[in-house]
N, C-alpha and C positions, 0 to 999 in steps of 0.2 A: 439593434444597432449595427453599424456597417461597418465597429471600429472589434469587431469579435474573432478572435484568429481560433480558427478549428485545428484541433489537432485528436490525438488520442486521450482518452478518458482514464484514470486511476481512481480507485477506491481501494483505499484501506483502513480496519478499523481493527482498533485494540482492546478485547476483551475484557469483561470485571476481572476473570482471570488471570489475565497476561498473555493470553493467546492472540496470535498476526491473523487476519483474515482478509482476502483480495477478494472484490465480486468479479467473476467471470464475465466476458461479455459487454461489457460497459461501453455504449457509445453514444453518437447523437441520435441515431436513430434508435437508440434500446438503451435510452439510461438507466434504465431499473435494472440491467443487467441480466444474468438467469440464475447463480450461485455463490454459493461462498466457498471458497477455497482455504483450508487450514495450511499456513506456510509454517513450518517447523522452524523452531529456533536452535541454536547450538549450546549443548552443555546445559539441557533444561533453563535456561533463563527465562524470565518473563519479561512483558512490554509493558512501558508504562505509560510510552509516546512514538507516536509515530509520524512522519513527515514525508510527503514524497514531491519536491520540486519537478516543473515541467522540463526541465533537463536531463530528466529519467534517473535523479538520484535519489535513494531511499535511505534515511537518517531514523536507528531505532532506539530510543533512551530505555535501560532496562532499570529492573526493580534492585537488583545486587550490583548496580555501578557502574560496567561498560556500557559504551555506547558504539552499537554496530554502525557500518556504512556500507552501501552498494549503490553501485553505479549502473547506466544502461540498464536499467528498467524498463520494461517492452509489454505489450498484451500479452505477451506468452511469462510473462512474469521471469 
């Protein structure tokens, strides 16, 4: 379709664990990416949800109550 706007590609997924994980590499020409990247969380928390809007915001609901936010998300993560 001609109505597809390209831009850069995010992947993230949240583990049975609670661990954050970004695929490296992610594009139109190479959407399988190459790796998974383990992104630390602060004060041991776990993930329970993860969301990342194409305005480069990253929203992470945890297992014990807060809820992180980060802004300007980028391929360099």
């Amino acid at each position: 379709p001609n109505n597809i706007i390209k831009g850069y590609l995010s992947v993230w997924i949240v583990s049975n664990n609670g661990k954050i994980f970004y695929r490296e590499n992610v594009s139109f020409e190479n959407p399988e990416g190459t790796n998974w990247l383990d992104i630390e969380l602060p004060e041991d928390l776990n993930a329970l949800s993860i969301s990342c809007n194409q305005d480069g915001s990253l929203w992470v609901i945890t297992c014990e109550g807060p809820i992180l936010f980060r802004t300007e998300i980028t391929t360099e993560v």
